[in-house]
C-alpha positions in Angstrom: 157.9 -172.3 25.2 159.0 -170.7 22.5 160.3 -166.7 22.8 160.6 -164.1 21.0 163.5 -161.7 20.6 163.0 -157.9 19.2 165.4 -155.0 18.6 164.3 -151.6 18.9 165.7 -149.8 16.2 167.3 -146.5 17.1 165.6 -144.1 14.0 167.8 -141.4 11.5 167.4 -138.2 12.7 168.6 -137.2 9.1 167.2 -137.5 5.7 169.4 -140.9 5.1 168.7 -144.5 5.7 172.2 -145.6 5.8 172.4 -145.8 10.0 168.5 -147.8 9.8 170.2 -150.4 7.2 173.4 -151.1 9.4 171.3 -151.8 12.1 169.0 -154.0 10.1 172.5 -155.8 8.8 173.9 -156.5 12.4 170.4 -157.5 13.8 168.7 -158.9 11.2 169.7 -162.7 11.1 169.6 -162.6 14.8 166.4 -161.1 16.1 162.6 -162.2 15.0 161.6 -158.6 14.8 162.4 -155.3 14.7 160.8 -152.1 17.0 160.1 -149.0 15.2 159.7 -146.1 17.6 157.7 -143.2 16.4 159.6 -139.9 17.6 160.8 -141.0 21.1 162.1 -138.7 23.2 159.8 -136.1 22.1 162.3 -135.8 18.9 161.7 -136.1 15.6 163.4 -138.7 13.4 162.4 -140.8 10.3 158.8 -141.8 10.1 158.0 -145.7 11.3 156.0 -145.8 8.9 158.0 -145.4 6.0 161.1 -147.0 8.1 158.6 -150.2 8.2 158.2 -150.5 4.9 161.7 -150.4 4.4 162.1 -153.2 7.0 159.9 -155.3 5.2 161.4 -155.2 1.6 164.3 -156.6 3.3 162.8 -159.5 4.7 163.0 -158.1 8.7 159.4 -158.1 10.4 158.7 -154.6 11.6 156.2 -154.1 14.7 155.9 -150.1 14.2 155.2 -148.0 17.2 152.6 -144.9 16.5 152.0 -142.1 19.0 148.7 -140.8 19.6 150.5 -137.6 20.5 151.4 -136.6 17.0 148.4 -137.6 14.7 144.6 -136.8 14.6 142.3 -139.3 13.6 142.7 -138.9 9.6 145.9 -139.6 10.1 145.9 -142.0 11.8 143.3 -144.2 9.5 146.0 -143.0 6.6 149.0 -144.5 8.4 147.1 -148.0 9.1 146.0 -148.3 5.5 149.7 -147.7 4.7 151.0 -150.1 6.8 148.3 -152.9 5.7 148.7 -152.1 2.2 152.5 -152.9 2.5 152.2 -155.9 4.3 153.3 -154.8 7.8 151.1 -156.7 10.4 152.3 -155.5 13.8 151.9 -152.0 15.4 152.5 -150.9 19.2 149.8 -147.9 20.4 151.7 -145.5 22.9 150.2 -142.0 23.6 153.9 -140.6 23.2 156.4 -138.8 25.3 155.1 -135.5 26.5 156.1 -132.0 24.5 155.5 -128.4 24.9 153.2 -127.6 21.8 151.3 -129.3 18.9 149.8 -132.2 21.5 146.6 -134.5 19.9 143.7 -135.1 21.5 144.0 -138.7 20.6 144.4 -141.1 23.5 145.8 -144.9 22.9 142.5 -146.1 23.7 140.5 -144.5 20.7 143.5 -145.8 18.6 142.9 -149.3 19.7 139.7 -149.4 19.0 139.9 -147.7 15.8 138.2 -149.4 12.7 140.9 -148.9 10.8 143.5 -150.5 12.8 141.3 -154.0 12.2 143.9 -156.5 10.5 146.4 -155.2 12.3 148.1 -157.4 15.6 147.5 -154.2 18.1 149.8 -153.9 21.0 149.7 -151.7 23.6 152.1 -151.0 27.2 151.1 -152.8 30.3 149.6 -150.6 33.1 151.8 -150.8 35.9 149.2 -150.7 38.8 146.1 -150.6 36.9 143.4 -153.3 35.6 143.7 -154.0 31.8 140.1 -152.4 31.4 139.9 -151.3 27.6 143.3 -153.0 26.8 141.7 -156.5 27.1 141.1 -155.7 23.0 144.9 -155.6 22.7 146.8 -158.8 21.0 149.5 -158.7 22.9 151.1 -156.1 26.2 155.0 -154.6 26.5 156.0 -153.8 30.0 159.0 -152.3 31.4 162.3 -153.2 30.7 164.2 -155.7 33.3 163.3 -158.5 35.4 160.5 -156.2 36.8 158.5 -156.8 33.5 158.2 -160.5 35.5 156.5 -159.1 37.7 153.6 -157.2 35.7 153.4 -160.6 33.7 152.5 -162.4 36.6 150.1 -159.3 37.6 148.7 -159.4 34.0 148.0 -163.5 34.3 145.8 -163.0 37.6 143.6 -161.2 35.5 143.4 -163.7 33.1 145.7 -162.0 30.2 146.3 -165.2 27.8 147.6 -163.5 24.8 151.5 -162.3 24.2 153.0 -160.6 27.0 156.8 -159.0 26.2 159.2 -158.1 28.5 162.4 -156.1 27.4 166.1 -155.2 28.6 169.1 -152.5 27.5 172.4 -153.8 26.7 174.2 -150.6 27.8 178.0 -150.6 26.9 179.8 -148.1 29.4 178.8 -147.1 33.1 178.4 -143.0 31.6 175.5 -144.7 29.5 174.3 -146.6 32.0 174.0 -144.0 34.5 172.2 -142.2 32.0 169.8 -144.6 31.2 168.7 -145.5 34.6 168.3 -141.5 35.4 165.6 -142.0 32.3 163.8 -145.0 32.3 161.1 -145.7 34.9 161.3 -149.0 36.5 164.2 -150.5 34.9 166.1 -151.3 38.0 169.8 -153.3 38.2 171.0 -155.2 41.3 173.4 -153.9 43.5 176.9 -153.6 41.8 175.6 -152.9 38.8 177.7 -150.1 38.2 180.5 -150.6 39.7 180.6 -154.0 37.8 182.1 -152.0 34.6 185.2 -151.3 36.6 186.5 -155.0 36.5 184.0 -156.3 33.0 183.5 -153.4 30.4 181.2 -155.7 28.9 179.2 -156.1 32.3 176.3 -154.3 30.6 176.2 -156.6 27.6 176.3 -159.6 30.2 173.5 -158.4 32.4 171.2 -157.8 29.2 171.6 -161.5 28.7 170.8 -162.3 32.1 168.0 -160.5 32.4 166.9 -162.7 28.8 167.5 -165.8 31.0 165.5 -164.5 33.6 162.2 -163.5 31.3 162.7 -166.6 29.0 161.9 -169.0 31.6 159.7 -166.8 33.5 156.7 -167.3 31.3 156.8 -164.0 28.9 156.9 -164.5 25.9 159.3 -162.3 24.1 161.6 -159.5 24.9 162.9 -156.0 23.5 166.3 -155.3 23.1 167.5 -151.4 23.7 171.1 -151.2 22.4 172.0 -147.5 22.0 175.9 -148.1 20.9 178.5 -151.3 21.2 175.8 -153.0 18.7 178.0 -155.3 16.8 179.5 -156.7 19.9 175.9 -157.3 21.2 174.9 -158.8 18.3 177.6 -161.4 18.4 177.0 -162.3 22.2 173.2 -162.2 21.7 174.2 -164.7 18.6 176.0 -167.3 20.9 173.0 -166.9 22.9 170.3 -168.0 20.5 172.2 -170.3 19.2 172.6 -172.4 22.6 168.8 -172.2 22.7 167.3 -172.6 19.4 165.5 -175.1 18.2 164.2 -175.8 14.2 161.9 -173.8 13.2 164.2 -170.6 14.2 162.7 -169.7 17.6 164.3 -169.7 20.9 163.1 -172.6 23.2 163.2 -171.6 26.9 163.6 -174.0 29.8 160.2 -173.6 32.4 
């Protein structure tokens, strides 16, 4: 099967695009698409919206993630008729991480469903313990990060979800980082030793990244999204040796089932 490889883009938090064009130069030639987050963290940065656009005059496929958090529904039917216009056709429907103030009353389901978003390949995050319900009218599902995103695809598959499922993974370059990012992320576990691992291989974290690729790419999902918050050049050039002992003519990663 084939399988698809996406980089989250880390977005400016200043009014210059140089940082979003390195990233596009390292990853580029390397991934099949890029993810645009839309204020994560509860911090403002660039908008996808425009950052897409960018992506795409540069040849790099953008799939562009919009919070319902931030935007009302004129908005939101203005930022889908942007993103059409310009030729963008992916977008990922999150509700947003949770702020003090200023909150929509937008949830991701009216977003899916709305009008405006029709031409558009919609994509929203797996529930975790729930049935799909309204998100059967999604074209394609992201669950969590790690191995354990096997585990809501095979969850997802019992209830009949046919269309793209996509895992994901973080390539996290030091043990600070990675103690970090575990203290943050829900349900992106590590096996035992993870840590300590660093000690002996600094580039343990880069390693277990591409295990964890292994692991989804023959375990029936069909793509994955790559969080690389620093080291990225390194990562690029390992995730490079990577695709390249896997892929096959036309450009896409083959995986062994």
């Amino acid at each position: 099967m084939s399988f698809r490889l996406i980089y989250e883009i880390d977005p400016p938090r200043e009014a210059t695009l140089t940082k979003f064009f390195r990233q596009l130069e390292i990853f580029g030639d390397v991934v099949d698409a890029v993810l645009i987050p839309d204020n994560h963290l509860g911090r403002s940065a660039l908008s996808s919206v425009a950052l897409a656009i960018e992506a795409t005059k540069r040849g790099v496929r953008p799939i562009v993630a919009l919070n319902a958090r931030d935007r009302n529904h004129l908005r939101l039917h203005s930022d889908f008729l942007t993103l059409r216009a310009f030729g963008v056709e992916e977008v990922l429907l999150l509700f947003g991480d949770r702020i003090e103030t200023g909150r929509s009353d937008l949830t991701v389901r009216r977003m899916l469903e709305h009008e405006g978003g029709d031409g558009l390949r919609r994509g929203v995050v797996a529930p975790l313990s729930k049935a799909l319900a309204w998100r059967r009218a999604a074209d394609f599902l992201v669950t969590q990060l790690g191995v354990a995103g096997l585990k809501s695809a095979a969850a997802l598959r019992e209830q009949a979800w046919s269309k793209p499922v996509y895992g994901g993974t973080a390539a996290l370059p030091t043990r600070e980082m990675a103690t970090r990012v575990l203290a943050s992320i829900p349900g992106f576990t590590v096996p035992d030793g993870y840590l300590a691992a660093f000690e002996d291989d600094p580039e343990s974290g880069f390693r277990f990244a591409l295990e964890c690729l292994d692991e989804l790419c023959a375990g029936g999902v069909d793509g994955a999204h790559l969080v690389v918050p620093a080291g990225r050049v390194r990562f690029a050039e390992m995730l490079g040796d990577w695709v390249a002992a896997r892929r096959r003519p036309p450009a896409v990663v083959e995986c062994q089932t």
